[in-house]
C-alpha positions in Angstrom: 12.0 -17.8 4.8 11.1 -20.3 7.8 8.4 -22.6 8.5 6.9 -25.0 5.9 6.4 -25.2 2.5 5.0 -22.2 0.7 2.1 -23.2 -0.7 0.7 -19.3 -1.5 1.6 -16.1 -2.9 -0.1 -12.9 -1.8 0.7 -9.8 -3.6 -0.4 -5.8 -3.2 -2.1 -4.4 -6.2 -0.9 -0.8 -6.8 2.7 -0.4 -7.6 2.6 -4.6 -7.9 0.1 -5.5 -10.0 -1.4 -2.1 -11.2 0.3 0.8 -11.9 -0.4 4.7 -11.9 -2.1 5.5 -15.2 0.5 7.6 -16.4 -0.9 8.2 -19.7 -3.9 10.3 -18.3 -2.2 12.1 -15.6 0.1 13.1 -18.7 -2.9 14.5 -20.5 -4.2 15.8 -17.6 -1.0 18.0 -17.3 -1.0 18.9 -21.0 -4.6 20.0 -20.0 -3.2 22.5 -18.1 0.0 23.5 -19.9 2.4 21.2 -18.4 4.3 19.3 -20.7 6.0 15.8 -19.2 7.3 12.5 -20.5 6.0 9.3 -19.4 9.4 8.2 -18.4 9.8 11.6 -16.3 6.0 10.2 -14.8 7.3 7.3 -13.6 10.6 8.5 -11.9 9.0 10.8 -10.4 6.3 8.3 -9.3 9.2 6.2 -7.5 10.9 9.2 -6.0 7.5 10.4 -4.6 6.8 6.6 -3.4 10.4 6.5 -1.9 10.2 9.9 0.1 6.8 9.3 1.4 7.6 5.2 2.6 10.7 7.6 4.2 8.5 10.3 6.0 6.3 7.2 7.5 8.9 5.2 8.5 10.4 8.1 10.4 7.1 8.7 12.2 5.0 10.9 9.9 1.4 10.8 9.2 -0.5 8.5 6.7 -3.2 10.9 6.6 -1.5 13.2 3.8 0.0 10.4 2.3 -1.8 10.4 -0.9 -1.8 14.7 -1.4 1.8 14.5 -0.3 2.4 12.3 -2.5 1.3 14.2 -5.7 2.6 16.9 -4.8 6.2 15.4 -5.2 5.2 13.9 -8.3 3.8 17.5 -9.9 6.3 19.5 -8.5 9.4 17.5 -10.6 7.1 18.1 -13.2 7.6 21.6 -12.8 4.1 22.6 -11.7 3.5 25.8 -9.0 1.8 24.7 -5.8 -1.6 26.6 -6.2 -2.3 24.9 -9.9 -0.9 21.1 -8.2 -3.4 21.4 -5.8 -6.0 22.3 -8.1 -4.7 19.3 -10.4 -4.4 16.7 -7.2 -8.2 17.4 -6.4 -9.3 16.8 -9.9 -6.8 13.4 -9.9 -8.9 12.4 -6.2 -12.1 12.8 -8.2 -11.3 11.1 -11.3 -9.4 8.2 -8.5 -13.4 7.6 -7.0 -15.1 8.1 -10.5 -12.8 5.2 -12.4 -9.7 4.8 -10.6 -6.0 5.9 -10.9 -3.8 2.6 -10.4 -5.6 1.0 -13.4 -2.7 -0.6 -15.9 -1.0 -3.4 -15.3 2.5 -3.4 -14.8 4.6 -5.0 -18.0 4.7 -9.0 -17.3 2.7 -9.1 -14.1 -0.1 -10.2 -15.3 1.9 -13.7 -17.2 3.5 -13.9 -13.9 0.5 -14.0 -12.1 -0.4 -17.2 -14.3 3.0 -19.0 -14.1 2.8 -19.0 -10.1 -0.9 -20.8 -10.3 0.7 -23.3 -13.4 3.2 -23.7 -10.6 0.6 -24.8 -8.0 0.8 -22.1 -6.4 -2.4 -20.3 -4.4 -2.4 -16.3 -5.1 -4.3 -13.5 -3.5 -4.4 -9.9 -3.1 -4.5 -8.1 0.0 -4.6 -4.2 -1.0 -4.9 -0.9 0.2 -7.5 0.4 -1.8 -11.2 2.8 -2.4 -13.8 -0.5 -2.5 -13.1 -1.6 -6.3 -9.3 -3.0 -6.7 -11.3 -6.0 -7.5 -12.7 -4.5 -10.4 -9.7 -2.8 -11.6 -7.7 -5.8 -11.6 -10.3 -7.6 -13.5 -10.5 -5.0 -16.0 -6.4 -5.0 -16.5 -6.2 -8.5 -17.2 -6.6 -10.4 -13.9 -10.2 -11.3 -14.1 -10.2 -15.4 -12.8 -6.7 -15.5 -11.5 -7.1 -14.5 -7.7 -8.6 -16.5 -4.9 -9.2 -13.9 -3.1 -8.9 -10.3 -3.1 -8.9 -8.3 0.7 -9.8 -4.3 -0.1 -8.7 -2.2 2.7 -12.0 -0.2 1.8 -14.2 -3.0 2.0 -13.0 -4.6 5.3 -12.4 -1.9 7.4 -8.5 -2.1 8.0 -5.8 -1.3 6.1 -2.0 -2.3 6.0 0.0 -2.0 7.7 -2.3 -3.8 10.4 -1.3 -7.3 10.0 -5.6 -7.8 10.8 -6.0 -7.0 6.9 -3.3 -9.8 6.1 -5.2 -12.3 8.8 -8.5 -11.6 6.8 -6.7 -12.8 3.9 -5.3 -16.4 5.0 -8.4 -17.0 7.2 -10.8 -16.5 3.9 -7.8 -19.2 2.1 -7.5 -21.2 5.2 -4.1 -20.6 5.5 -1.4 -20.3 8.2 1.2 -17.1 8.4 3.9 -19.8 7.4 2.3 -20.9 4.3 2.7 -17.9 2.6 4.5 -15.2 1.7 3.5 -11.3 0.6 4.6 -8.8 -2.4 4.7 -5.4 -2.0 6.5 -2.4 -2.5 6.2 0.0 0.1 8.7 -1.0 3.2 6.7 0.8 5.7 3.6 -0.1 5.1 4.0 -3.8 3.3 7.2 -5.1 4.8 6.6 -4.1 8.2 2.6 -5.5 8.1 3.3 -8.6 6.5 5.8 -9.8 9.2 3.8 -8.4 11.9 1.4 -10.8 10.4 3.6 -13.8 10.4 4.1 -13.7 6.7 7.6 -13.6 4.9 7.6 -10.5 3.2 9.8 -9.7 -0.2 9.6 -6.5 -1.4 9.1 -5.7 -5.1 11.7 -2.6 -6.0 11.4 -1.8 -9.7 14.1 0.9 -9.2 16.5 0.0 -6.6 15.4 2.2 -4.4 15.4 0.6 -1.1 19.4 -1.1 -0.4 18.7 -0.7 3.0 15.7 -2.7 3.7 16.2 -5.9 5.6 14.0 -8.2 3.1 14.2 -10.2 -0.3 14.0 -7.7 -3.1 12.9 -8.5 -6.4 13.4 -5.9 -9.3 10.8 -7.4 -11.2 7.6 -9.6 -10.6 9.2 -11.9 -13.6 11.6 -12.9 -10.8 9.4 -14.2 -8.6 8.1 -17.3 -9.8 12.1 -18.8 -10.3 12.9 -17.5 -6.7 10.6 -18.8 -5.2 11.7 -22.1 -6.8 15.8 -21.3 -6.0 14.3 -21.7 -2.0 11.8 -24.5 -2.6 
């Protein structure tokens, strides 16, 4: 980290702040005679993250991200290609009727307190479908954020570092004065710095060795590192 003080802490929302409702893609699944643990859901969920961060880094289209994405996921569970895409187009429609990435992730939301107790100013700056606002408010987040930049809702999307400018011009920031979480190297590493910001990336399964960039296993960490380089 260079440049002055940090005086603010923006952070993605999915795989961040709000995680993959694993509970009702698991009944979703059962729906369908697919049986699969909640702890098989979310290792899947990181190998599927992991391979598709890999396939964009490497040039590959963002496009198909988000089918490509669930198809990894449903085929460790076991589940044939013609029924996975049947069951990805019934997860894209309940996605726009109430949202996928709805829980929050164990601790985040205390953390998110303990950085403004700190002093410190937080935001969110978040790929997302026009209402990450409202499903951070409804999983506990409601009053914490000064501001909250939806890809949706502005008109760019990471990893154009215009979606993190929006974000420190509405907080009257400069790129040294802050720094961003995320989780996805390709897409939240590589648009943060192209924005000026100090990027650390948030990886919950020690995934990503490689990556040139702070990494925090969880967000619980964040609030005592930042203090370790005060």
């Amino acid at each position: 980290m260079s440049g002055g003080p940090v005086r603010a802490v923006l952070l993605d929302a999915g795989g961040v702040l709000l995680d993959l409702d694993y509970r009702l893609l698991q009944r979703l699944l059962a729906s369908r005679g697919t049986e699969a643990s909640l702890d098989d859901l979310s290792t899947s969920e990181s190998i599927a993250r992991t391979t598709i961060d890999r396939r964009v880094r490497e040039g590959g289209r963002t496009s198909q991200a988000w089918r490509e994405y669930f198809r990894i996921i449903l085929a460790r569970a076991s589940v044939a290609a013609a029924p996975a895409e049947e069951i990805i187009d019934a997860l894209a429609e309940t996605h726009a009727r109430v949202g996928l990435w709805t829980v929050a992730i164990d601790g985040a939301v205390e953390t998110v307190r303990a950085l403004r107790d700190a002093g410190y100013r937080v935001g969110v700056v978040s790929n997302a479908e026009g209402r990450v606002a409202r499903d951070l408010d409804g999983a506990g987040y409601a009053g914490l954020f000064e501001v909250v930049v939806d890809s949706h809702l502005v008109g760019v999307e990471k990893p154009d570092p215009a979606i993190f400018r929006i974000a420190l011009e509405r907080m009257r920031l400069e790129p040294g004065e802050a720094i961003f979480v995320g989780d996805v190297p390709s897409v939240d590493v590589a648009g943060a710095r192209a924005a000026g910001l100090a990027p650390v990336l948030l990886d919950r399964h020690d995934l990503y060795a490689e990556v040139d960039a702070p990494r925090l296993r969880t967000l619980r960490d964040l609030p005592r590192w930042l203090e370790a380089r005060a």
